[in-house]
C-alpha positions, 0 to 999 in steps of 0.5 A, a space after each residue: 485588530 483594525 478589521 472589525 464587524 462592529 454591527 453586524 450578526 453572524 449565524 455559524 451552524 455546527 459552533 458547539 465544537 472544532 472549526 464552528 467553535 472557533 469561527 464563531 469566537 473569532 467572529 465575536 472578538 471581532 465585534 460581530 453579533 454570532 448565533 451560536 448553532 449546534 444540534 448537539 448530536 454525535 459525529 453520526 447526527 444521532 441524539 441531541 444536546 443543548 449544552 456544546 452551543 450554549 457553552 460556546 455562546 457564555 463563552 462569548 458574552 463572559 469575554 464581553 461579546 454578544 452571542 446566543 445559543 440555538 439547538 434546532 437541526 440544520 437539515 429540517 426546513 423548519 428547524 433552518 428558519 429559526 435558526 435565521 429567526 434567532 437572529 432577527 429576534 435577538 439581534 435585528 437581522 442576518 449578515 453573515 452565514 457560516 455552513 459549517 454544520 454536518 455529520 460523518 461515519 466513514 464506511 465503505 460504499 457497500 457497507 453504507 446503509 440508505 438511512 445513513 447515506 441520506 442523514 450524512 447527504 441531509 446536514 451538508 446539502 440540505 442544511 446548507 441549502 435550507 440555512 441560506 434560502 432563509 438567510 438570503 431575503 434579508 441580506 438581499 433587502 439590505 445588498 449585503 452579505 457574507 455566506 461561507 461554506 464547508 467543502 471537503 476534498 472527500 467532496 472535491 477529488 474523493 477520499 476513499 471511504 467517505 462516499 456519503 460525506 463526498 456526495 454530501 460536500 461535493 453537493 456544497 461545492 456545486 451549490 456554492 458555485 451556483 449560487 455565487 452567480 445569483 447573489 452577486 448582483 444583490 452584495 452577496 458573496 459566497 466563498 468555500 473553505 476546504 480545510 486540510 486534516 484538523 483535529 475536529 471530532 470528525 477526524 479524530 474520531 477517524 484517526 481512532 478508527 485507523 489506529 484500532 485498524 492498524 496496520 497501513 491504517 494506523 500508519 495513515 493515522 499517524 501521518 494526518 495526526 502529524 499534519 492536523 492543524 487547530 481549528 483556530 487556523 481555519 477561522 481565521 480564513 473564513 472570518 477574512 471572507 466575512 470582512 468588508 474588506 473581502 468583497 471582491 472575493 466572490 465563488 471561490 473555493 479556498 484551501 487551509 493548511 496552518 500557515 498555507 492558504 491556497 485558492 482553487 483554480 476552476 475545473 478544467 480540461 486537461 486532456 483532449 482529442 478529437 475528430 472529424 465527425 461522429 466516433 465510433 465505438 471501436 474508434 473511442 476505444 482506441 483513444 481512449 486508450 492514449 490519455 492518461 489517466 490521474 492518479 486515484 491518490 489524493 493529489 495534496 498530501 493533507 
């Protein structure tokens, strides 16, 4: 592998298990110092448990990388900035930043509880949001970094039953875009991954579900089970947004799916219609009523 981070130090939150997991194995065999975090919780963000991060962090050093373990919650404030803090002490600073960390029940929308809503939006918007502005300073100071963020389709173009994780990840996708435009100036690029179906426990535990549902569910179980790729084919792309080499890449977002990596073009109007002056309603009816609307299916089949 000629593409190295010898001397750099990565922070991947979520890393006890699936896509987390493989970052930061990925990230370390690559020469990077990594800050192995995970709460430890289950798929719901209930409990907490040492042992998946400090496993993957003995994983690394057995196989002669340098990584410790952290347990705090990406969704506190406080819990965020010794995560970052970690870093610095164990390994001088912070130069890359992997979001990864979040939580899931799939439930429909009026099914969904606020407690649940709010801890399910928390891990994504507010983990990903707290982990970077602790993390930023120090990259700003030294003009460079690397922060890469999970999105989903849930978040992107909607996944039925998945109200409060599309909330949660299409905040990420906003805020990743923003952000892009700020830090650029200072060396910072920020990138979005959206893997396809991959066998995580958050889509395992889903495919469960559908399998005990049965019927068209247990069908559609089967059909992401057929498509679902390792979490090893999605580490490989956000180790790549991490290189010196990808520093042009900034704002983007990026699709996985085993052997296919696919850039997404901006949000765009597709449709349009207009007229001299103001609309009334009647009119705004009638023109409405030439578009065509998009299909409410997922417009990728993984």
């Amino acid at each position: 592998m000629t593409t190295t981070l010898s001397g750099r130090t990565a922070i991947v939150t979520g890393a006890g298990r699936g896509i987390g997991r493989a970052t930061a194995i990925l990230l370390a065999r690559m020469g990077a110092n990594v800050v192995v975090n995970d709460l430890g919780s289950a798929v719901d963000g209930q409990g907490a448990d040492s042992a998946p991060a400090e496993a993957v962090a003995k994983e690394i050093r057995e196989a002669g990388g340098r990584a410790v373990s952290n347990r705090d919650s990406v969704a506190e404030w406080d819990g965020a900035g010794r995560i970052i803090q970690t870093a610095i002490d164990t390994f001088g600073g912070i130069d890359i930043l992997v979001n990864n960390a979040g939580v899931n029940i799939a439930t429909p929308v009026w099914a969904l509880d606020a407690a649940l809503f709010e801890r399910v939006c928390d891990s994504h918007v507010k983990g990903t949001f707290f982990c970077t502005r602790h993390a930023i300073p120090h990259m700003m100071a030294k003009r460079w970094g690397r922060i890469v963020n999970l999105v989903s389709r849930a978040g992107l173009i909607g996944v039925p039953e998945n109200s409060a994780y599309g909330a949660g990840k299409g905040g990420v996708f906003g805020f990743t875009n923003v952000i892009a435009r700020d830090l650029a100036p200072y060396g910072i690029t920020v990138n979005g991954v959206n893997p396809s179906s991959t066998e995580t426990r958050m889509v395992l535990t889903a495919v469960e579900t559908f399998r005990r549902q049965g019927g068209d569910a247990a069908i559609r179980a089967e059909n992401l089970m057929k498509v679902a790729q390792k979490p090893e084919d999605v580490a490989v792309l956000i180790a790549s947004l991490c290189s010196e080499e990808t520093g042009s890449i900034n704002g983007q977002i990026f699709f996985v799916a085993k052997g296919e990596i696919g850039l997404f073009q901006p949000i765009q109007i597709g449709q349009r219609t207009s007229k001299e002056g103001a609309w009334a309603v009647d009119e705004l009816v009638d023109a409405l009523g030439r578009f065509q609307p998009y299909p409410l299916d997922t417009p990728y089949g993984r």
